[in-house]
ROLUMBA-71777 format. One record per residue: residue in one letter; x, y, z of N, C-alpha, C in turn. Coordinates in steps of 0.001 Angstrom, whole numbers. Example, Ala and Ser with C-alpha at 12.3 -4.5 7.8 and 13.67 -1.06 7.14 Angstrom:
! residues 2
ATOM  rest  n_xx  n_yy  n_zz  ca_xx  ca_yy  ca_zz  c_xx  c_yy  c_zz
ATOM  a  13190  -5690  7800  12300  -4500  7800  13200  -3300  7800
ATOM  s  12850  -2250  7080  13670  -1060  7140  12900  30  7870
END
This chain:
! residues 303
ATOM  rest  n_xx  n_yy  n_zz  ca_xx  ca_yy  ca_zz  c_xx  c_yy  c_zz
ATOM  x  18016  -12875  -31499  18510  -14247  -31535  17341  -15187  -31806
ATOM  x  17412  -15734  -32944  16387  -17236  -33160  17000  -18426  -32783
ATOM  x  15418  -19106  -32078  16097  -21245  -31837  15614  -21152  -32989
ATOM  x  16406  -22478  -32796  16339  -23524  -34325  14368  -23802  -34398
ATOM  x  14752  -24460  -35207  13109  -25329  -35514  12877  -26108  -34597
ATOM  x  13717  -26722  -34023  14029  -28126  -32739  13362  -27120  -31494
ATOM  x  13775  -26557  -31434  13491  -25608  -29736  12190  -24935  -30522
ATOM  x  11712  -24774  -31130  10710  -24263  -31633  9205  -25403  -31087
ATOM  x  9987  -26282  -31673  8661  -27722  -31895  8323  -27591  -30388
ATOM  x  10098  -28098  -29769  9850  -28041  -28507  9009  -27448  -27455
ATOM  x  8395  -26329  -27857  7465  -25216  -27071  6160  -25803  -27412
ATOM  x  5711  -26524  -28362  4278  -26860  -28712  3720  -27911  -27585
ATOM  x  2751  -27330  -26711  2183  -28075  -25448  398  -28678  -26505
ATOM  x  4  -30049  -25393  -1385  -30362  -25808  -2248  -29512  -25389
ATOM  x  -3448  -29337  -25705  -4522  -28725  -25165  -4564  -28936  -23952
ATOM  x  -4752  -30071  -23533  -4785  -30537  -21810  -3625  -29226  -20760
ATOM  x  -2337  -29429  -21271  -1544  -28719  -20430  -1786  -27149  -20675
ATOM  x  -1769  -27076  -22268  -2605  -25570  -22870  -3398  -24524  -21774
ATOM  x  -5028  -25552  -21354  -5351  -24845  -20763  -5490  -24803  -19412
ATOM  x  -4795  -26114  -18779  -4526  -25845  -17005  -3268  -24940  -17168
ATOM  x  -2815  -24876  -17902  -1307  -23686  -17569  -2568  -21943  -18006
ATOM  x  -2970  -21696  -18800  -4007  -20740  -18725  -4653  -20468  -17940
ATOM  x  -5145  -21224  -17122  -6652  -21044  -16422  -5446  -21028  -14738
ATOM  x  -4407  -21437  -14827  -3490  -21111  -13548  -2774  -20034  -13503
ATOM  x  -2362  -19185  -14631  -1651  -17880  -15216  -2924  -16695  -14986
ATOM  x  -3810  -17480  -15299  -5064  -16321  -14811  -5006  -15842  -13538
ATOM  x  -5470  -17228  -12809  -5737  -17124  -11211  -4425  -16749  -10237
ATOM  x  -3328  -16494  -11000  -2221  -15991  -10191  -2294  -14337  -10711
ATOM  x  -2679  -14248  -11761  -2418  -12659  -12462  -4022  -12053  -11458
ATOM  x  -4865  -12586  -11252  -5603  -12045  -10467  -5490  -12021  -9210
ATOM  x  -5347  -12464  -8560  -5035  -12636  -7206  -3830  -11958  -6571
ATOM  x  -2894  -12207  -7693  -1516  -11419  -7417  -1444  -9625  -7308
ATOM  x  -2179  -9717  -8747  -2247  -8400  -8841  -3628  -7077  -7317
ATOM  x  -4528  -8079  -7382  -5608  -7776  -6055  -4658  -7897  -4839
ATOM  x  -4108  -8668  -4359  -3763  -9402  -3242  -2245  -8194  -3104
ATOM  x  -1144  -7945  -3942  -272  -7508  -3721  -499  -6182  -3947
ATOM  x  -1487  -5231  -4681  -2113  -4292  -4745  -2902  -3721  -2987
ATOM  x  -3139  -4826  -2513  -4104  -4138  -1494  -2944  -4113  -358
ATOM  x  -1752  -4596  -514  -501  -5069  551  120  -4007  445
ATOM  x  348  -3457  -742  1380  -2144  -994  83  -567  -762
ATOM  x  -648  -829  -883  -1636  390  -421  -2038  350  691
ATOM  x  -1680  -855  1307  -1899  -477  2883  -524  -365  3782
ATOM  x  68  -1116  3234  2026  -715  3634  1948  554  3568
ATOM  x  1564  1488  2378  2181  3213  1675  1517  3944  3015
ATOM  x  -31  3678  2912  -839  4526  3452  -1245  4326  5029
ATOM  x  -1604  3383  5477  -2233  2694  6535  -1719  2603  7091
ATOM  x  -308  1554  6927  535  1436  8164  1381  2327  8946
ATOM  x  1962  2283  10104  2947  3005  10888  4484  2173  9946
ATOM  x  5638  3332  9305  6317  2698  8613  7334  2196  9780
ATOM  x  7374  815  9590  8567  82  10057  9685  -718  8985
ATOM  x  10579  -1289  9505  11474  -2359  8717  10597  -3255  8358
ATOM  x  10132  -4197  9353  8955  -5340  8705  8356  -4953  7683
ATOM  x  7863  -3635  7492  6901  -3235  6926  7694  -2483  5060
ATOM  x  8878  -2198  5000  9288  -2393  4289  9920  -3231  3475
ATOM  x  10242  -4046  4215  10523  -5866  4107  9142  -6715  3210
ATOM  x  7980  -6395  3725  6767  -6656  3089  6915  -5674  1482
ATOM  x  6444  -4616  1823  6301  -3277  897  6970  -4142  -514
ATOM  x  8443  -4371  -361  9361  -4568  -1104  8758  -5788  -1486
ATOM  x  8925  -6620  -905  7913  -7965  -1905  7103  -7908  -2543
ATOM  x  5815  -7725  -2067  4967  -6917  -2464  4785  -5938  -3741
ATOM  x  5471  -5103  -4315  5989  -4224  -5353  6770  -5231  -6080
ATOM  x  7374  -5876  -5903  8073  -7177  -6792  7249  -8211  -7433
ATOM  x  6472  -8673  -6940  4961  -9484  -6987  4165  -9149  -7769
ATOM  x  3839  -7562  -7561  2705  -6716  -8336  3239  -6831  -9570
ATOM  x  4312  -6085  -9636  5160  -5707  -11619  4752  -7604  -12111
ATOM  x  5488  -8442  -11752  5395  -9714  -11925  4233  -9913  -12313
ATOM  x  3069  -9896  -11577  1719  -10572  -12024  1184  -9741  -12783
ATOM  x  1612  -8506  -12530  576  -7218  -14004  1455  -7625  -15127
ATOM  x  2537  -7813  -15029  2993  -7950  -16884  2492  -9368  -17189
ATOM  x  2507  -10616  -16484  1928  -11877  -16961  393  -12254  -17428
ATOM  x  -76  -10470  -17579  -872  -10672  -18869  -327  -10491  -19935
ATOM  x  806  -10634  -20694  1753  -10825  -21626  1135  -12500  -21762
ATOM  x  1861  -12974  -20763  2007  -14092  -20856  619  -15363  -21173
ATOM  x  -116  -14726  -20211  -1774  -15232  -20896  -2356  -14930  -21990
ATOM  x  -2231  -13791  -22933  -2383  -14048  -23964  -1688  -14389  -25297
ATOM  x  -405  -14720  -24578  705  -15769  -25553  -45  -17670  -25308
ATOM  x  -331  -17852  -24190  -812  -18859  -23584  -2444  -18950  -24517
ATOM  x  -3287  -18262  -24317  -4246  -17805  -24799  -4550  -18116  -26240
ATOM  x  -3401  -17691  -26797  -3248  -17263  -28346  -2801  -19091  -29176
ATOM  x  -2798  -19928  -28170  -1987  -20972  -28560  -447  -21044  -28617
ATOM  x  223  -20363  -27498  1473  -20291  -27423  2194  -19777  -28814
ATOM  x  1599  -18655  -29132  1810  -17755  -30352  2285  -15980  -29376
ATOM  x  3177  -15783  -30079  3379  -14516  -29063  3586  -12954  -30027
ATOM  x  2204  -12372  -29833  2022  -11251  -30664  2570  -9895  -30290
ATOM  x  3566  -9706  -29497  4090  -8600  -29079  5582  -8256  -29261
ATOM  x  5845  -9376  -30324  7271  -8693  -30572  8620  -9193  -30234
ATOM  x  10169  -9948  -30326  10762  -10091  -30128  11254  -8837  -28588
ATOM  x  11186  -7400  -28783  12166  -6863  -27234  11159  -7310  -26492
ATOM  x  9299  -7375  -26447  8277  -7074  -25266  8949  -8849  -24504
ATOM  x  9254  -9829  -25330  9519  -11413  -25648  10706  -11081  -24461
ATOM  x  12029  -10517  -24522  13283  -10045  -23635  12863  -9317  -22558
ATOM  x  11773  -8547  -22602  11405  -7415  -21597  10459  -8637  -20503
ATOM  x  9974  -8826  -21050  8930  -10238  -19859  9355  -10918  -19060
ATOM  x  10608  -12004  -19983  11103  -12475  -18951  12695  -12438  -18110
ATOM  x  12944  -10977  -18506  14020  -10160  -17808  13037  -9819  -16441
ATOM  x  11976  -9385  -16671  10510  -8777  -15473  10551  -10217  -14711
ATOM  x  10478  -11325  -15119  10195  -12532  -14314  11609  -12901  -13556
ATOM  x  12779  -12746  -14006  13862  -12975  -13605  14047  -11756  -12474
ATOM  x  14236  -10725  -12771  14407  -9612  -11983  13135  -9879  -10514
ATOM  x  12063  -10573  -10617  11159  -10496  -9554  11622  -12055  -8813
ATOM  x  12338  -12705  -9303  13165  -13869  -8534  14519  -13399  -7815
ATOM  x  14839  -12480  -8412  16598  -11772  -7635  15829  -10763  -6508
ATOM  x  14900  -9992  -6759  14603  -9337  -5514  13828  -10421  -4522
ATOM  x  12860  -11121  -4661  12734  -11512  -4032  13529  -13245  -2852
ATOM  x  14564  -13399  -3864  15295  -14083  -3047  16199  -13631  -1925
ATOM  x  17225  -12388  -2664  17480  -11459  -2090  16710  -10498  -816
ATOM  x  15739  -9981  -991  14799  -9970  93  14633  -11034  1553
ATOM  x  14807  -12185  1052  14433  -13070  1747  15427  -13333  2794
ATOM  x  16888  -12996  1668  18179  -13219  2576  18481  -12208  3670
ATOM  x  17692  -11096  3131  17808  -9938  3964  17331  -10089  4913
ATOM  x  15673  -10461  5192  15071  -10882  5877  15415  -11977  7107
ATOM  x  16184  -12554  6715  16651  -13979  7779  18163  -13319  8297
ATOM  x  18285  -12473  7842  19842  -12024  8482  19397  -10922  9413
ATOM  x  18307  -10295  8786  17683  -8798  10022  16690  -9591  11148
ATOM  x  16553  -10806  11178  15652  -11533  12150  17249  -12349  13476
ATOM  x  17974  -12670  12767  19348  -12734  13169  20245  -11895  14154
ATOM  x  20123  -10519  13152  20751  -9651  13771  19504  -9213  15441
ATOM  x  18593  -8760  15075  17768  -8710  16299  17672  -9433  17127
ATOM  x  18220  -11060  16923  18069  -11816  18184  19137  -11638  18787
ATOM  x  20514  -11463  17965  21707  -11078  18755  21810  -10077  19312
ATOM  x  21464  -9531  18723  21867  -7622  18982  20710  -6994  19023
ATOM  x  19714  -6902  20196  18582  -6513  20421  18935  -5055  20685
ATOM  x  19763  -4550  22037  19958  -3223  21635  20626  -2597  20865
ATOM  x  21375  -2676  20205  21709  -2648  18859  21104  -2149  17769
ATOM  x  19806  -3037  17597  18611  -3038  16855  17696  -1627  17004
ATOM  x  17851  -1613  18940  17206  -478  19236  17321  906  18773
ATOM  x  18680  794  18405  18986  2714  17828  19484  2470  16371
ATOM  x  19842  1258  16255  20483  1703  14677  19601  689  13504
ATOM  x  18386  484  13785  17669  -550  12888  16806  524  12918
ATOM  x  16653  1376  11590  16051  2325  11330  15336  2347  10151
ATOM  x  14415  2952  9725  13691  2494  8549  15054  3503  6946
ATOM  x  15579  4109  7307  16500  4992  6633  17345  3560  6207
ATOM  x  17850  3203  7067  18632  2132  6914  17910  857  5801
ATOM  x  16446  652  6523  15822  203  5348  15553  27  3980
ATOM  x  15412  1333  3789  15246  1803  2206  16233  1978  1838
ATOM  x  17646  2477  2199  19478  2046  1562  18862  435  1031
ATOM  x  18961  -146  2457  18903  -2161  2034  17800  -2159  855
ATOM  x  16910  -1700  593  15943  -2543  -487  16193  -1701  -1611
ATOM  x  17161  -191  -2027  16903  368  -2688  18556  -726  -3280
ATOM  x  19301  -864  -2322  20533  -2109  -3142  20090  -3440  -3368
ATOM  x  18910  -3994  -3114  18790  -5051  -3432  17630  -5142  -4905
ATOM  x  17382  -4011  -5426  16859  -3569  -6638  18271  -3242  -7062
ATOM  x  18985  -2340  -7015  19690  -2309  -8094  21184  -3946  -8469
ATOM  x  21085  -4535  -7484  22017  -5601  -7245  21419  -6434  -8552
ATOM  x  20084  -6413  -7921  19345  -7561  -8542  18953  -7196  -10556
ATOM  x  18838  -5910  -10512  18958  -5385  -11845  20049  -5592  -12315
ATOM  x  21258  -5536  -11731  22460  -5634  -12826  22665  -7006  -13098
ATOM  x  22327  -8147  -12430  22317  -9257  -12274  21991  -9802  -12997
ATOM  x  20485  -9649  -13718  19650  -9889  -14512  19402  -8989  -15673
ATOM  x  20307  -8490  -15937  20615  -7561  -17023  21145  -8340  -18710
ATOM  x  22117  -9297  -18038  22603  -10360  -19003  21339  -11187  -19339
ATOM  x  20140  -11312  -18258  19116  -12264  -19089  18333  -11710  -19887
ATOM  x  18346  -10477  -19759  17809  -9840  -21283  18010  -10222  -22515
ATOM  x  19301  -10981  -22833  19524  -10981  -24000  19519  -12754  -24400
ATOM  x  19374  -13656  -23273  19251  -15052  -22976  17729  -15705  -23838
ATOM  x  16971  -14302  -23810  15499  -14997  -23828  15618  -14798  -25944
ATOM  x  14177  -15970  -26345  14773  -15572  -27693  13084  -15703  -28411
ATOM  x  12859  -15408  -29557  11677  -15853  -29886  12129  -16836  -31509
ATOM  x  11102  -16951  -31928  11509  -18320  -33224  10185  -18350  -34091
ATOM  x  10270  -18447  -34952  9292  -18524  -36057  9162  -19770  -36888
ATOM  x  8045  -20622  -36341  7709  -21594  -36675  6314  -22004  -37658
ATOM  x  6773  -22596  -38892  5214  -22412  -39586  4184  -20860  -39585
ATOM  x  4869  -19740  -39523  4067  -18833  -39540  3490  -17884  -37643
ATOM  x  4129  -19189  -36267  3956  -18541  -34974  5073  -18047  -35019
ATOM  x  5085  -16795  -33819  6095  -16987  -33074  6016  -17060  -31708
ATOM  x  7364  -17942  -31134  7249  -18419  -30134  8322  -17158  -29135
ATOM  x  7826  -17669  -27738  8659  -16888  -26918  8900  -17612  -26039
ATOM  x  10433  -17590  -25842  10906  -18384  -23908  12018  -18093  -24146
ATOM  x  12804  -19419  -23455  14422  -19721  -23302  14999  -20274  -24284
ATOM  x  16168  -19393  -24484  17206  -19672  -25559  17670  -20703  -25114
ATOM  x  17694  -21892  -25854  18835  -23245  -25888  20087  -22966  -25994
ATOM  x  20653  -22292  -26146  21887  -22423  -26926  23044  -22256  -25250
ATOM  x  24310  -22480  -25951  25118  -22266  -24465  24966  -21164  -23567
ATOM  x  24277  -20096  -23192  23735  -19250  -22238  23337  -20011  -21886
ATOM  x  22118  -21029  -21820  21381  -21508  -21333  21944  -22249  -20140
ATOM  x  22912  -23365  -20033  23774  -23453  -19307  24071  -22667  -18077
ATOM  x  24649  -21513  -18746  25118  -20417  -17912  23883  -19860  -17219
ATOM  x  22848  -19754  -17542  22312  -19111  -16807  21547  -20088  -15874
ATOM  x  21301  -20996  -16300  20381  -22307  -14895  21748  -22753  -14003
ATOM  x  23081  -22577  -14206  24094  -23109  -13383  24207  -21750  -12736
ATOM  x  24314  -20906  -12814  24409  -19482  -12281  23161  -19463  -11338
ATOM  x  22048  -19189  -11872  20692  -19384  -10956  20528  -20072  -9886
ATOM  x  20976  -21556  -10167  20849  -22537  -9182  21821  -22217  -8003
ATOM  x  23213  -21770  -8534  24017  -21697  -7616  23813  -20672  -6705
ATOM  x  23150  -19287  -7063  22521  -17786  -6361  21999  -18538  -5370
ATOM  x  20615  -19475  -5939  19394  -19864  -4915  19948  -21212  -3655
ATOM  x  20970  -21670  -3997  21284  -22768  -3294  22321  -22271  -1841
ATOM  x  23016  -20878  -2559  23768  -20230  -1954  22851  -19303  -393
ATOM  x  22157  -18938  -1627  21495  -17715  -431  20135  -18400  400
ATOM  x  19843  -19998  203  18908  -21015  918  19989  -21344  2359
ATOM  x  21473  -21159  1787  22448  -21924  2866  22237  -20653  3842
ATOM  x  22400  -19446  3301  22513  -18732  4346  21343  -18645  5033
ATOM  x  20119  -18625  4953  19209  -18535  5265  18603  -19290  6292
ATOM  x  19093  -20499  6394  19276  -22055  7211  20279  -22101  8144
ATOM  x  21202  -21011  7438  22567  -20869  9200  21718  -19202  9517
ATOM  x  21310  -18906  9407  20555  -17565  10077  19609  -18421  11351
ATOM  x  18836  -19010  11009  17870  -19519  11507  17832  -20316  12256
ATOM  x  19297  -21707  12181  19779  -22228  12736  20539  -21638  14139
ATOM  x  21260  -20330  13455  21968  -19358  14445  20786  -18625  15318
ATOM  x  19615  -18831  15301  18144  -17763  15807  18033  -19068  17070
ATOM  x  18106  -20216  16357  17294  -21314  17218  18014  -21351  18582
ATOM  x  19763  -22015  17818  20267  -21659  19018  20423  -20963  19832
ATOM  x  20176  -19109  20065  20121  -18204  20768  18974  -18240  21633
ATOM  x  17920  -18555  20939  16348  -18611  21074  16310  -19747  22299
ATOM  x  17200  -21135  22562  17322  -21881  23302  18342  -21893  24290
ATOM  x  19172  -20997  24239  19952  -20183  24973  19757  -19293  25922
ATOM  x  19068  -18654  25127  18375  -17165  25709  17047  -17510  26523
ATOM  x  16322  -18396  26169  14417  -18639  25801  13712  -17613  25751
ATOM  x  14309  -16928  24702  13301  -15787  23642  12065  -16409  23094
ATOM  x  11138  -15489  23315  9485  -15956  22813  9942  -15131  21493
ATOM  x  9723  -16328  20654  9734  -16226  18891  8446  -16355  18299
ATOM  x  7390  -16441  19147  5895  -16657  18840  5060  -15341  18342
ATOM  x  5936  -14216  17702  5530  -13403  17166  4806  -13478  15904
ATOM  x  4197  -13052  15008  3202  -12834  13611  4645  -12819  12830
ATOM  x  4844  -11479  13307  6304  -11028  11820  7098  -12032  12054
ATOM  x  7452  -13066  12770  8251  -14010  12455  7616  -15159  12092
ATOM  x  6035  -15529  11987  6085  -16312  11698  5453  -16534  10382
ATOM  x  5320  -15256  10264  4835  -14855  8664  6253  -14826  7480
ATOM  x  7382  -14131  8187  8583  -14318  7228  9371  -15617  7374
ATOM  x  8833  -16462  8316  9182  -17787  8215  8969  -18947  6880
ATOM  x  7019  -18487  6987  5699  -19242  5956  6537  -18698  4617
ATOM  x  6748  -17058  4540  6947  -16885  2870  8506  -17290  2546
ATOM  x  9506  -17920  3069  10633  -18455  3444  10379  -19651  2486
ATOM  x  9835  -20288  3066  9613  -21891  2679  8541  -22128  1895
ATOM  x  7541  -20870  1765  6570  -20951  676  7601  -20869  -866
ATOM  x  8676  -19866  -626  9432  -19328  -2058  10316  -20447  -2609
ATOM  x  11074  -20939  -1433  11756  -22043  -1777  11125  -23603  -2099
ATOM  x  9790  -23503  -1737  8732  -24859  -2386  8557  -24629  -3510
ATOM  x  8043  -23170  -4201  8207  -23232  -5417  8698  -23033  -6056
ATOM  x  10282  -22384  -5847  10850  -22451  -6691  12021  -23439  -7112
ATOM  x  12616  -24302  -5719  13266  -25218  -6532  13190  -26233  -7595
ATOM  x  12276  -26602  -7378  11574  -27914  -8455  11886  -27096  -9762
ATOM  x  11621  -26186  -10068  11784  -25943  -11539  12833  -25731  -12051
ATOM  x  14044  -25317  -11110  15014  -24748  -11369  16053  -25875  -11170
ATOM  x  15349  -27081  -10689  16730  -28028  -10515  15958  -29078  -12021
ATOM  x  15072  -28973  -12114  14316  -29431  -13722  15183  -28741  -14648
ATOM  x  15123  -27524  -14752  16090  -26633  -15533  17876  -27674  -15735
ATOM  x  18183  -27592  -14306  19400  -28091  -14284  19121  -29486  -15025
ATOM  x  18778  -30420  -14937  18684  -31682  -15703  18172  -31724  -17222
ATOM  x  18057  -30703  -17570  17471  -30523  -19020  19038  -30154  -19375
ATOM  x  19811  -29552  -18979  21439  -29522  -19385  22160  -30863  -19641
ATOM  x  21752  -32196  -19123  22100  -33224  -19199  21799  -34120  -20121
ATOM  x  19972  -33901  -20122  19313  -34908  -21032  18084  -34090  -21611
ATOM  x  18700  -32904  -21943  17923  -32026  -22811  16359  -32126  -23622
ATOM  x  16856  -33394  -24642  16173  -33929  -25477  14928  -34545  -24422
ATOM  x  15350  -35414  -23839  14427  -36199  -23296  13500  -35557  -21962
ATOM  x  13792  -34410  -21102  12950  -34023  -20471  12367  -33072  -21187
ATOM  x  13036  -32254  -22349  11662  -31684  -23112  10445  -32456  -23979
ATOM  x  10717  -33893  -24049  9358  -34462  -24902  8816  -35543  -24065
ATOM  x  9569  -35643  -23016  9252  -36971  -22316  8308  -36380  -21062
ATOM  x  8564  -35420  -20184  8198  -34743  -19163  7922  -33071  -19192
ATOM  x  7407  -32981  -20407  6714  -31379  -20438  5704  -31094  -19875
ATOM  x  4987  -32068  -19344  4158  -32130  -18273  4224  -31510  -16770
ATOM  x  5469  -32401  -16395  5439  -31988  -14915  6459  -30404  -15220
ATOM  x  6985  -30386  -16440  7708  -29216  -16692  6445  -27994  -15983
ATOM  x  5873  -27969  -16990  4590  -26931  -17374  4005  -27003  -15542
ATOM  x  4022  -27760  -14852  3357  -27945  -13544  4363  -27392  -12335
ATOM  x  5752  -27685  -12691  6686  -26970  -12131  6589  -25675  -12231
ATOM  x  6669  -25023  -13356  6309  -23379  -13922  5184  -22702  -13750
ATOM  x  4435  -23259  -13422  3093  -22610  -12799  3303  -22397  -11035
ATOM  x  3580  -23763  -10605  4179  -23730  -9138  4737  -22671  -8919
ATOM  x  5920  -22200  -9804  7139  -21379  -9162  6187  -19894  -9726
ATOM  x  5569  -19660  -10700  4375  -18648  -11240  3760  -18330  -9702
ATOM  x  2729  -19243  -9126  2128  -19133  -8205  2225  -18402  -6942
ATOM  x  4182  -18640  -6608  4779  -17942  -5430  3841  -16669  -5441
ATOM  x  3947  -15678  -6637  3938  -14271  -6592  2576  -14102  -6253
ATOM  x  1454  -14992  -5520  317  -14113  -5404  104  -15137  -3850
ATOM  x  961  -15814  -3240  712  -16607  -1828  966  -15848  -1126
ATOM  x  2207  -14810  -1061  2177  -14052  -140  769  -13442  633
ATOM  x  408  -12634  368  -728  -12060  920  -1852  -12912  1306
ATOM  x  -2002  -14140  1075  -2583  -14899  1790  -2031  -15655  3038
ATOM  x  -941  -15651  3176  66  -16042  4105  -161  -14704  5310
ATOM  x  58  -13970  5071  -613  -11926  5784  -1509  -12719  6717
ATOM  x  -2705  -13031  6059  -4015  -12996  6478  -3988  -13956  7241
ATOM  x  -3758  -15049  6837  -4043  -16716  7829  -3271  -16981  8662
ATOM  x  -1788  -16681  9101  -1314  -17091  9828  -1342  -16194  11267
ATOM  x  -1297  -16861  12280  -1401  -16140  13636  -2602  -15828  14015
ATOM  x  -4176  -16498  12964  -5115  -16095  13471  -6598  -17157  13377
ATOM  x  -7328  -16801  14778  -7825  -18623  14388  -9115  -18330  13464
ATOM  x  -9623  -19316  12986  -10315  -19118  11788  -11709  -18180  11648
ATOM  x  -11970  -17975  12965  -13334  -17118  12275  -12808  -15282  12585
ATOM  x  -11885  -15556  13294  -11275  -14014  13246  -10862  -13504  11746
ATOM  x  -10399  -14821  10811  -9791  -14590  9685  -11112  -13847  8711
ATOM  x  -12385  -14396  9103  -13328  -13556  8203  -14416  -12732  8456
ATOM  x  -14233  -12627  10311  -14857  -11598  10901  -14243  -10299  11496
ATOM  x  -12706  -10208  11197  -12218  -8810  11003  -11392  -8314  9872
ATOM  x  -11792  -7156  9775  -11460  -6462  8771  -9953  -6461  8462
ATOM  x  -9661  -6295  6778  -8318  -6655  6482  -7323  -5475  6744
ATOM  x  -7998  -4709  7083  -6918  -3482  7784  -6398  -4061  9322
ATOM  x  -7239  -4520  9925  -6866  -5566  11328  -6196  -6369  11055
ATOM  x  -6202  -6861  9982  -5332  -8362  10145  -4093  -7919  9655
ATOM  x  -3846  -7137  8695  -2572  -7031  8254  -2474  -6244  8869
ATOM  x  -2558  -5008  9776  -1818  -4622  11033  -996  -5629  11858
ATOM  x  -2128  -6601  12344  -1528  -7362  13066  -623  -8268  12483
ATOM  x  -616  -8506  11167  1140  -9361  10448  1990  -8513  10962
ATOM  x  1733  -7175  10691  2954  -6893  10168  3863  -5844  11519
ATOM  x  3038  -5516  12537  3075  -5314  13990  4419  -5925  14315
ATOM  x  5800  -5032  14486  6808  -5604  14815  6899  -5378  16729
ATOM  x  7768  -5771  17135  8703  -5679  18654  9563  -5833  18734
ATOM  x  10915  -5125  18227  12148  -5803  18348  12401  -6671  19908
ATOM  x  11909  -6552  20825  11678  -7213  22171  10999  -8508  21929
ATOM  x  10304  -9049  21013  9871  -9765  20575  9641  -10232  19569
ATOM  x  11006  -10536  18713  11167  -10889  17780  10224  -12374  16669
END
């Protein structure tokens, strides 16, 4: 599928945005890839396997694919927003970027409903919150999230302009469909996530359960870290359905600043691991096998 010449032009950024969107595609493809690399090799190997710990694992492995293929994307960025790999690698990229937004939202929902279920149902938790049970939940929330994002394979388009070609989002009516579809997933599964938590508080003040645990307050941080960056772009998305024309030439700016934001999610995690629950000189006088033990150190007794 080719855009027109119009959606073509449309993709041409200044140097200015050129290379802060580069030099930010870098520092997430590095960091992401180090940072979620050292999370999943110490999840596999190091840790004692728990739920938390597959709950991580699974992000983590979502994150990694994400930031290792967005060297695609830096040297499309690189190249002058010229993209030398081909119309399917063009479908395959950002099907990879879409697919690492469905698991990890999904994840998240999982996450606030298994923090839920443990405050209600503590013994409960005790015999039938099993890591078996685990890997069923994340091995359906990969394939959920694959079939899901299966249709955006064919959404994404490239275009041949003056001799480039370009790669992103198809204009045409998919486009629609898929930012009204998107928005509605993320707005949906934010609601549930907010009556989980809401439903935690009240028990928590009911009960007066100590919630002052790491694993909760680490899947709290990447909660509201995911949803900081990713709404802004995606409700930008939604208003480009309205006034199309004018937020692509008028505001490609904060566009391009939005898309790096929501880029960025995939390498905060693992810094979120490290800093939270610990005061600052512990953070660089013990070793990172200590600290991410201690994230990821569950108690169902202490949720």
């Amino acid at each position: 599928m080719n855009d027109s010449d119009n959606n073509c032009t449309s993709r041409r950024y200044n140097s200015t945005i050129q290379v802060y969107t580069l030099v930010v595609h870098v520092m997430v493809c590095v960091l992401g890839v180090t940072g979620n690399g050292l999370v999943i090799w110490f999840c596999s190997s190091k840790m004692e396997k728990t739920v938390n710990t597959m709950w991580i694992l699974n992000l983590a492995i979502a994150d990694f694919l994400f930031t290792f293929f967005l060297s695609l994307r830096i040297t499309y960025l690189a190249l002058g927003n010229q993209w030398p790999f081909g119309p399917f690698m063009c479908n395959l990229f950002w099907f990879l970027n879409n697919l690492n937004t469905g698991i990890s939202v999904f994840q998240l929902m999982v996450i606030s409903i298994d923090r839920c279920v443990c405050v209600y149902f503590p013994v409960w938790c005790k015999n039938h919150r099993t890591i078996r049970l685990a890997k069923i939940t994340v091995l359906l929330i990969w394939i959920i999230s694959f079939v899901f994002n299966i249709p955006y394979f064919f959404f994404q388009s490239t275009c041949n302009d003056r001799g480039k070609l370009y790669c992103g989002l198809s204009h045409d009516k998919t486009f629609k469909w898929k930012v009204v579809v998107r928005l509605i997933v993320l707005i949906v599964i934010f609601t549930i996530i907010v009556l989980c938590y809401a439903a935690i508080a009240v028990q928590v003040k009911r009960k007066h359960i100590n919630l002052s645990s790491r694993p909760f307050k680490v899947f709290v941080a990447i909660i509201i870290s995911f949803f900081i960056c990713f709404f802004p772009y995606n409700i930008f998305l939604l208003l480009q359905i309205f006034e199309h024309q004018i937020v692509l030439e008028d505001i490609r700016t904060i566009k391009e600043i939005m898309r790096c934001l929501m880029t960025a999610n995939s390498c905060i995690n693992p810094i979120l691991y490290i800093f939270i629950g610990q005061g600052f000189k512990e953070r660089f006088c013990t070793s990172i096998h200590t600290v991410l033990r201690k994230a990821f150190t569950e108690n169902v007794e202490n949720i």
